[in-house]
Each structure stands twice: as structure tokens, then as C-alpha cells.
C-alpha positions in Angstrom: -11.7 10.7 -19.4 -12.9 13.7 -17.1 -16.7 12.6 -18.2 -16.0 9.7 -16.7 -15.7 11.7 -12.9 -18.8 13.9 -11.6 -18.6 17.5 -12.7 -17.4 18.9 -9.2 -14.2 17.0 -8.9 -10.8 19.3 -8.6 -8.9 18.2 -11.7 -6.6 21.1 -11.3 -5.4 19.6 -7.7 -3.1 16.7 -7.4 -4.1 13.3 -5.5 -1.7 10.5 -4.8 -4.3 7.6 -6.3 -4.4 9.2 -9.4 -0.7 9.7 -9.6 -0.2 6.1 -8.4 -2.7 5.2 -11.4 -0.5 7.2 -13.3 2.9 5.5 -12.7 1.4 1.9 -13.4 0.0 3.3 -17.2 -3.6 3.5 -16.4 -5.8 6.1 -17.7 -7.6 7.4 -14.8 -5.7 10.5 -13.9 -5.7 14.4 -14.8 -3.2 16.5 -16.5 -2.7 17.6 -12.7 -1.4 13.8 -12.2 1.0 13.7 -14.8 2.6 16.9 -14.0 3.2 15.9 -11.1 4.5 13.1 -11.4 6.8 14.3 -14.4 8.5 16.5 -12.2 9.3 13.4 -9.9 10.3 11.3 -13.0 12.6 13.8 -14.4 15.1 13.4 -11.7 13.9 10.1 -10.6 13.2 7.9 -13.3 13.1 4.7 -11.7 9.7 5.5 -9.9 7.7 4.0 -13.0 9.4 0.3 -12.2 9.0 1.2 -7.9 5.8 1.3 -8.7 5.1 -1.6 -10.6 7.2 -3.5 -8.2 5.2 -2.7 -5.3 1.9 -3.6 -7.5 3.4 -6.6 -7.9 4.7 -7.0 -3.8 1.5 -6.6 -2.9 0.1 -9.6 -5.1 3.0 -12.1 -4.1 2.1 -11.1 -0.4 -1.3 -11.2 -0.6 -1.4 -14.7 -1.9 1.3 -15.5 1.2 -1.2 -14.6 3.4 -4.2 -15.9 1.9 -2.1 -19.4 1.6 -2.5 -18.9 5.4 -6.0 -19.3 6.0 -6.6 -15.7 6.9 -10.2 -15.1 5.1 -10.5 -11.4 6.0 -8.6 -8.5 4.0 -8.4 -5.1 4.9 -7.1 -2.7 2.3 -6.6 0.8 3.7 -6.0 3.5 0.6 -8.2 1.9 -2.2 -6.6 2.6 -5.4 -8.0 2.9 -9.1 -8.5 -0.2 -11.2 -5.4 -0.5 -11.8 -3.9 -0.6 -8.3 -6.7 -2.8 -6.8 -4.9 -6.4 -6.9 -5.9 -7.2 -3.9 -9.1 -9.0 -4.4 -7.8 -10.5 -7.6 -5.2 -12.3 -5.7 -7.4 -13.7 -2.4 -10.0 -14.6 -5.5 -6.6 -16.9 -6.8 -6.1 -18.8 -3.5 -9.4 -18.5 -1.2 -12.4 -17.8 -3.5 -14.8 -17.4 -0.5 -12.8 -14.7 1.5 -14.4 -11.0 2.1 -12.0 -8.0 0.7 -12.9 -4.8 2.0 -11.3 -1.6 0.3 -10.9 1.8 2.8 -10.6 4.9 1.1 -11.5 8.5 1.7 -12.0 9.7 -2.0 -15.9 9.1 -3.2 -14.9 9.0 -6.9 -12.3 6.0 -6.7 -14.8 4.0 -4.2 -17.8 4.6 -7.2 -15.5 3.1 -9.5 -14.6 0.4 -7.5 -18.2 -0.6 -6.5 -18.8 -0.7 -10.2 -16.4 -3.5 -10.4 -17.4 -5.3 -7.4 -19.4 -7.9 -9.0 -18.5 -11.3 -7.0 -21.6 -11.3 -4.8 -20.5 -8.7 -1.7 -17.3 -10.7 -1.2 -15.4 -7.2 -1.8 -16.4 -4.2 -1.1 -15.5 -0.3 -1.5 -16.5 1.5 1.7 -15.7 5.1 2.6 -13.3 5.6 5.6 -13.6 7.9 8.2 -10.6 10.1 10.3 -8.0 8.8 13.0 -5.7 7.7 10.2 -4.7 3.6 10.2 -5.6 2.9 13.5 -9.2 3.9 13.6 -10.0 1.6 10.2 -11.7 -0.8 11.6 -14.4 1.4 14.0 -16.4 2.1 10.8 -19.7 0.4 11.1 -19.6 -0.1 7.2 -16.2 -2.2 8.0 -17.4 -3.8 11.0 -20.6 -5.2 9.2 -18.0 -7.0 6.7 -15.1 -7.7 8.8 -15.2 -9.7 12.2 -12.4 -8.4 14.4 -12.5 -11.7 16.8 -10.8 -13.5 13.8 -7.9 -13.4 12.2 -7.4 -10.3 9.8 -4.8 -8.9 7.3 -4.3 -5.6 7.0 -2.7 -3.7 3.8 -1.1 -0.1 4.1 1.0 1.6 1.8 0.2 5.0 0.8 -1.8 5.2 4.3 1.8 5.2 5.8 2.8 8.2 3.8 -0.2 10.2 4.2 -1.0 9.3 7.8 -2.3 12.4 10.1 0.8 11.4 12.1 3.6 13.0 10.4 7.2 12.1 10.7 5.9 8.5 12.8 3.1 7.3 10.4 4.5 3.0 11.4 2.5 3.9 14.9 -0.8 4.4 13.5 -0.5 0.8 11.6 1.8 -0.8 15.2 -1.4 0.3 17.1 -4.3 -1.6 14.6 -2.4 -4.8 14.3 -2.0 -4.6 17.8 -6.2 -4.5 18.2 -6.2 -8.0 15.9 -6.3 -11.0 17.2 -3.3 -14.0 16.6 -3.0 -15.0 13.4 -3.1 -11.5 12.1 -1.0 -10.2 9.3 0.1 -6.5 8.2 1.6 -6.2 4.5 3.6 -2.8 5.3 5.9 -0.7 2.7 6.7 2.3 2.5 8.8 4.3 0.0 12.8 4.8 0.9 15.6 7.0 -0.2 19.3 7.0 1.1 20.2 10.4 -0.3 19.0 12.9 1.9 19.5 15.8 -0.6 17.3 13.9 -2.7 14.9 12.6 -0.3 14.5 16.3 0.9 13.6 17.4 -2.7 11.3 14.5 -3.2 9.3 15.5 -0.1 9.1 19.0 -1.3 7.6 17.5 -4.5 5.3 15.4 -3.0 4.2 17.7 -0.7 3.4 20.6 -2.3 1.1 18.1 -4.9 -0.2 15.9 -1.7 -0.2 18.0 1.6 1.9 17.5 4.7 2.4 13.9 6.4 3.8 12.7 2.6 7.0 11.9 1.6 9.9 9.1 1.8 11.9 8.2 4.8 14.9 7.0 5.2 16.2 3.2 4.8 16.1 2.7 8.7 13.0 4.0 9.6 11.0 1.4 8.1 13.1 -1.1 8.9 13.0 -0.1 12.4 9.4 -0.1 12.6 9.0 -3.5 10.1 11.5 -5.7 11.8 11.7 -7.9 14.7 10.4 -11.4 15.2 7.2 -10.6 14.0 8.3 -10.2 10.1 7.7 -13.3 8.2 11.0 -14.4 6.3 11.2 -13.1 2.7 12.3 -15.9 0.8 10.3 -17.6 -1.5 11.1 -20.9 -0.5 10.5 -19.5 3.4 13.1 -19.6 4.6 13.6 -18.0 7.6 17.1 -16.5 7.0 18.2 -13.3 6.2 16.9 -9.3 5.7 13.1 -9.7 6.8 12.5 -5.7 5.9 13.4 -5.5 2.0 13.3 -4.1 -1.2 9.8 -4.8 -2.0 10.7 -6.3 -5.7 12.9 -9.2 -4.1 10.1 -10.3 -1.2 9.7 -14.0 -1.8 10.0 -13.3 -5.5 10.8 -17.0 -7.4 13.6 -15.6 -9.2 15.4 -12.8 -7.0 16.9 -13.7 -3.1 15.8 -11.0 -1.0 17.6 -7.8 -0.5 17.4 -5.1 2.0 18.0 -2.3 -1.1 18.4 -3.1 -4.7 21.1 -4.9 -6.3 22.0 -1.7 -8.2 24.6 0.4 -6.0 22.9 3.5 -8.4 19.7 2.8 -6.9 18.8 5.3 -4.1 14.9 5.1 -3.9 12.7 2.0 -3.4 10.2 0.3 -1.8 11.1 -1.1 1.8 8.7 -3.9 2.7 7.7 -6.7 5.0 4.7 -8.6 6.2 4.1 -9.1 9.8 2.2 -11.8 11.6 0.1 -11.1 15.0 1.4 -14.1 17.6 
């Protein structure tokens, strides 16, 4: 696989795409990767379904807000092939909208280019600092995206690696804010109610990823999530009940939604919600 990547990448240094490649079984990451995400997986086994959940959140919400009429998607963190559902999903419901993928690693947005074969409708561009807030002053961005209309926004692993620290929701708050109505943010962020083990998690993820990673706690999200701007979660939308929540049960056909899992074991998951701009 390592011919695959240009001769000067660090193999021997975790990165949180590869590892997210990782958890969802594809086959561009390093022994580096694995490792670290073993030593997660040995006392948190659960992560490999987490992470296929989300994948799979971010697919059910991104046709939500496609079935909207929003024709602009902006996906800060581009992942590997395996991660990027993005495009796949707008493609399902609006064929003609423009998908733009953020990320700050030149390797991932080379192989994403690569792929990007549906005439300059998506595109992999390279994003510069100031964290979430800042994505869209990049003249790359701005030649594909027109921030007078209506835009949805996608973070995940931005949240958990945001220059911010301990309050990475700001740094998303303060772009949606910069959007006009009709705006949407698909938000999640990874969650653990045991602090003993949340503490260790962060340790692991931190010395792999750098500080600014790691989990928060159930309410944080929530807290930053929540209010009258989180669409309902229920697949038939409803607008009743939890509007923050496990991401596997967001307006999944078969499961009501939940603000944790269903399994009182569980202590780590996805907290999720999408947000509209009024």
C-alpha cells in the first residue's frame, strides 16, 4: 500500500483519517494506524460499529438535507475513499449540486481528486488555518461555493481536532452563523459518560493525534447541538423528542431516536444533530 503514498509521507506518525479509514475496513492506513487504533479497540471495542454508524449518519443526513433543496455542500475534514459518502449521497438526491471536500492532508486530497470524475461537481481542495470558522475564506472554496445561498456544512473530526481546545462547537456556531437562511450544519462529535475512561481515551488519542482531540462528555454536545435550531430526528420528522442523539438512531427507518444507545453497557458513541440556519 505505502507505494501507493509519495516517498516523503510519515508512516511512522499517526493521523486520525487513516485511523478513521482504519475502523471502517479500508486499506489506506499504516501499521502506525492500526496500532493505534488497537490500543483504543482493546478496551473499547465498540469503536469499529461507532464508526460505521456515523459513516452511515452522515449519509441518512446528507440526503435529509439534500431533500431540502440546499445545492451547496461543504465537507470540512476530507476523509479517504472510504469515508467520503458525501458526494455519493447529494449525487442520490440532487445530481447537479457542487460538493466541495476541505482537508489539510495533501495525500488524502490527491486521492480524492483522482476520484472526482463527475465534471467539477465535487472537488478536493486544500484548507487553510483558523480552524471551522475560516473554511469558507479560501479562494479555492469561494470559487466553488457561493456564500449568498444556502449552504450545508459537515464537521466531525474538525470538532475534535479544532485549534480551539476544550470549546471546538464555537468554531462551527461562528460559520453557520456567517450562512445565510436555509443553511444546515450536520454536527457529531464522539461522547463518553465515563470519565475514567473518557480521560484514558483522550490520553490515547492524544498522544497518536496532538492536543485539541479527544471525546467529551454527553452534555457538551448536546449543549452546543440543541435548541430550536436542531431539526427533529425522527425518520418520519417528527418533531418530538431528543433532537441531539446517538448518531445510529438519527431518522434511521428502523430505530426511534435516542439520546445514548439502547444498551445501558454502552458508554461511548456518537452524539449528533443537524441544524438549520432560520
Amino acid at each position: 500500500m505505502a507505494d501507493r503514498f509519495p516517498p516523503d509521507i510519515d508512516m511512522d506518525t499517526p493521523d486520525a483519517v487513516r485511523m478513521y479509514d482504519y475502523l471502517l475496513g479500508g486499506k489506506d492506513n499504516f501499521e502506525a494506524d492500526r496500532k493505534a487504533c488497537d490500543a483504543l479497540l482493546e478496551r473499547v471495542p465498540e469503536l469499529f460499529t461507532v464508526a460505521n454508524e456515523h459513516r452511515s449518519y452522515i449519509r441518512r443526513a446528507t440526503e435529509y438535507v439534500a431533500s431540502r433543496g440546499v445545492e451547496q455542500f461543504l465537507v470540512l475534514g476530507a476523509g479517504l475513499p472510504s469515508a467520503n459518502v458525501t458526494h455519493l449521497a447529494v449525487r442520490a438526491v440532487r445530481p447537479t449540486a457542487r460538493v466541495v471536500y476541505v482537508g489539510d492532508d495533501p495525500v488524502v486530497l490527491a486521492h480524492g481528486r483522482a476520484l472526482a470524475t463527475d465534471g467539477g461537481r465535487t472537488a478536493f481542495v486544500l484548507g487553510g488555518p483558523g480552524g471551522a470558522e475560516r473554511a469558507l475564506d479560501g479562494p479555492e472554496v469561494l470559487e466553488r461555493i457561493d456564500p449568498g445561498l444556502p449552504v450545508c456544512v459537515t464537521a466531525g473530526w474538525p470538532l475534535r481536532l479544532s485549534p480551539r481546545g476544550d470549546d471546538p462547537f464555537e468554531g462551527a456556531a461562528a460559520l453557520l452563523d456567517r450562512l445565510p437562511p436555509g443553511s444546515h450544519a450536520i454536527l457529531s462529535h464522539g461522547v463518553c459518560e465515563d470519565r475514567e475512561l473518557a480521560a484514558w481515551m483522550d490520553g490515547q488519542v492524544r498522544s497518536a493525534l496532538g492536543p485539541g482531540s479527544g471525546m467529551r462528555c454527553p452534555g457538551r454536545p448536546a449543549e452546543a447541538f440543541g435548541g430550536s435550531e436542531a431539526v427533529g430526528a425522527h425518520s418520519d420528522g417528527r418533531d418530538t423528542g431528543p433532537r441531539v442523539v446517538d448518531c445510529a438512531t438519527w431518522r434511521h427507518p428502523e430505530r426511534s431516536p435516542l439520546p445514548r444507545p439502547a444498551d445501558p453497557a454502552a458508554t461511548v458513541w456518537e452524539a449528533a444533530a443537524v441544524v438549520v440556519r432560520r
